[in-house]
N, C-alpha and C positions, 0 to 999 in steps of 0.2 A: 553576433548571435549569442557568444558567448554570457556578455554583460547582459544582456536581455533575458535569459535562460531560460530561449526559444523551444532547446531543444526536450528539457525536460515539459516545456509545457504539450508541445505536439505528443510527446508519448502520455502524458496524463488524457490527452483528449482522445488517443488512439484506444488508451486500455478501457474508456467510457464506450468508446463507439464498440468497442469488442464486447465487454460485459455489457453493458444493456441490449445493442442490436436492435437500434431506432427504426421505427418507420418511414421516419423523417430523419435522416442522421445530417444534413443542415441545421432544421432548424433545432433540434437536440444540443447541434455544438454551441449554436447562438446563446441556447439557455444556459449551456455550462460556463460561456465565459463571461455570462451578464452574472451569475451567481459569483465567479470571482469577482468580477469587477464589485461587484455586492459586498465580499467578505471584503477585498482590500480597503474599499472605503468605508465601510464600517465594521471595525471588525469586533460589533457585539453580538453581531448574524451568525447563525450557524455554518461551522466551516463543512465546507462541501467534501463529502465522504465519499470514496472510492468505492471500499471492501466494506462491507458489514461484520458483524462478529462471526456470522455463520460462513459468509464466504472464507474470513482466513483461517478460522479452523477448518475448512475444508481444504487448504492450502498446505495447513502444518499435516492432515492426514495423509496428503501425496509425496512429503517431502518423511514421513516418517511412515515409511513402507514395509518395513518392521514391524507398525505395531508396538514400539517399547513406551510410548504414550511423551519421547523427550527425541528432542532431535540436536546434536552436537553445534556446536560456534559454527563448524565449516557451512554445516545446512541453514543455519540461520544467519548468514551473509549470504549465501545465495538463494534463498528465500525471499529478503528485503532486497535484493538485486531484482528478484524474478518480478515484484511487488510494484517495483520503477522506482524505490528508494536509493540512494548514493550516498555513502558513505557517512555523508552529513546530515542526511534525512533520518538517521534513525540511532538507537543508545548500540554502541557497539561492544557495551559491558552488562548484558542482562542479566538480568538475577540468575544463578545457575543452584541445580541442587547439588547434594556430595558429590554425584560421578561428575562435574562439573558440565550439565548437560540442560537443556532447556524445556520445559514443560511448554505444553499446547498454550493455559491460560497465560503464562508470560508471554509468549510467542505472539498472542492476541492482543495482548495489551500495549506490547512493545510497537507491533505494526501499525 
Protein backbone atom coordinates (compact mmCIF):
# COMPACT_ATOMS: atom_id res chain seq x y z
CA UNK A 1 0.00 0.00 0.00
CA UNK A 2 2.82 1.81 0.83
CA UNK A 3 4.51 1.72 -2.73
CA UNK A 4 1.25 2.50 -4.26
CA UNK A 5 0.44 5.63 -2.08
CA UNK A 6 -2.88 4.17 -1.50
CA UNK A 7 -3.09 5.92 1.47
CA UNK A 8 -2.55 9.54 0.56
CA UNK A 9 -4.81 8.87 -2.55
CA UNK A 10 -7.91 7.77 -0.32
CA UNK A 11 -7.45 10.97 1.79
CA UNK A 12 -7.12 13.17 -1.43
CA UNK A 13 -10.65 11.50 -2.51
CA UNK A 14 -12.01 11.85 1.19
CA UNK A 15 -11.13 15.72 1.42
CA UNK A 16 -13.12 15.90 -2.35
CA UNK A 17 -16.00 14.09 -1.00
CA UNK A 18 -15.85 16.53 2.12
CA UNK A 19 -15.40 19.80 0.21
CA UNK A 20 -17.67 19.38 -2.64
CA UNK A 21 -20.45 17.06 -0.95
CA UNK A 22 -21.64 15.31 -4.24
CA UNK A 23 -25.04 14.14 -5.08
CA UNK A 24 -23.67 11.43 -6.49
CA UNK A 25 -20.37 10.84 -4.43
CA UNK A 26 -19.74 7.46 -6.63
CA UNK A 27 -19.96 8.77 -9.64
CA UNK A 28 -18.13 12.19 -8.39
CA UNK A 29 -15.18 9.74 -7.31
CA UNK A 30 -15.13 8.11 -10.78
CA UNK A 31 -14.75 11.61 -12.26
CA UNK A 32 -11.89 12.44 -9.90
CA UNK A 33 -9.79 9.52 -10.72
CA UNK A 34 -10.44 9.52 -14.50
CA UNK A 35 -9.22 13.26 -14.25
CA UNK A 36 -5.95 11.84 -12.63
CA UNK A 37 -5.72 9.13 -14.65
CA UNK A 38 -6.02 12.14 -17.31
CA UNK A 39 -3.18 14.16 -15.65
CA UNK A 40 -0.84 10.99 -15.26
CA UNK A 41 -1.04 10.17 -18.82
CA UNK A 42 -0.89 13.53 -20.03
CA UNK A 43 0.42 15.65 -18.16
CA UNK A 44 -0.26 19.00 -20.36
CA UNK A 45 -3.99 18.68 -18.85
CA UNK A 46 -4.71 20.75 -16.07
CA UNK A 47 -3.65 19.37 -12.71
CA UNK A 48 -6.66 18.70 -10.76
CA UNK A 49 -7.11 21.21 -7.86
CA UNK A 50 -8.13 20.64 -4.28
CA UNK A 51 -8.35 24.21 -2.54
CA UNK A 52 -8.87 27.38 -4.64
CA UNK A 53 -7.25 30.64 -3.66
CA UNK A 54 -10.14 31.54 -1.72
CA UNK A 55 -10.60 28.27 0.07
CA UNK A 56 -6.76 28.45 1.55
CA UNK A 57 -6.97 32.00 2.50
CA UNK A 58 -9.95 31.02 4.30
CA UNK A 59 -7.69 28.29 5.92
CA UNK A 60 -4.70 30.71 6.79
CA UNK A 61 -7.69 33.02 8.42
CA UNK A 62 -8.50 30.02 10.86
CA UNK A 63 -5.13 29.21 11.58
CA UNK A 64 -4.30 32.88 12.20
CA UNK A 65 -6.98 33.63 14.79
CA UNK A 66 -5.08 36.70 15.84
CA UNK A 67 -5.47 38.51 13.11
CA UNK A 68 -1.77 39.46 12.79
CA UNK A 69 -2.35 38.82 8.96
CA UNK A 70 1.20 36.03 9.27
CA UNK A 71 1.04 32.89 10.87
CA UNK A 72 4.62 31.17 12.39
CA UNK A 73 6.55 27.84 10.71
CA UNK A 74 4.84 25.90 13.66
CA UNK A 75 1.14 26.86 12.11
CA UNK A 76 2.29 26.47 8.72
CA UNK A 77 3.32 22.71 9.13
CA UNK A 78 0.25 22.08 10.60
CA UNK A 79 -1.56 23.89 8.06
CA UNK A 80 -0.06 21.87 5.02
CA UNK A 81 -0.68 18.66 7.45
CA UNK A 82 -4.23 19.84 7.96
CA UNK A 83 -4.33 20.48 3.93
CA UNK A 84 -3.32 16.30 3.39
CA UNK A 85 0.23 17.60 2.39
CA UNK A 86 3.45 15.48 4.05
CA UNK A 87 6.34 16.55 4.42
CA UNK A 88 7.40 16.08 0.86
CA UNK A 89 4.41 17.63 -0.70
CA UNK A 90 5.19 21.06 0.08
CA UNK A 91 8.51 23.93 0.30
CA UNK A 92 9.25 23.55 4.00
CA UNK A 93 11.48 26.92 3.84
CA UNK A 94 8.91 29.65 2.77
CA UNK A 95 9.72 32.95 2.20
CA UNK A 96 9.38 34.57 5.73
CA UNK A 97 9.23 38.31 6.65
CA UNK A 98 11.69 40.01 9.56
CA UNK A 99 9.81 38.52 12.57
CA UNK A 100 10.55 35.25 10.51
CA UNK A 101 6.74 34.66 9.95
CA UNK A 102 4.54 33.88 7.05
CA UNK A 103 2.02 36.08 5.17
CA UNK A 104 -1.48 34.88 3.96
CA UNK A 105 -0.29 35.48 -0.05
CA UNK A 106 2.81 33.17 0.63
CA UNK A 107 0.84 30.65 2.63
CA UNK A 108 -1.47 30.57 -0.79
CA UNK A 109 0.96 30.19 -3.07
CA UNK A 110 3.13 27.81 -1.22
CA UNK A 111 -0.29 25.40 -0.69
Amino acid sequence: MKDKHLMPLLSHLMSMLLLYNPVDPLAFLVRQINEMINFRDDPDKPVPILFNDDDLANVFKGIDFMNRGSIDLKQYFKAMNTLGLNLDGFNRYPEVDEDNRIECKVFVYEA
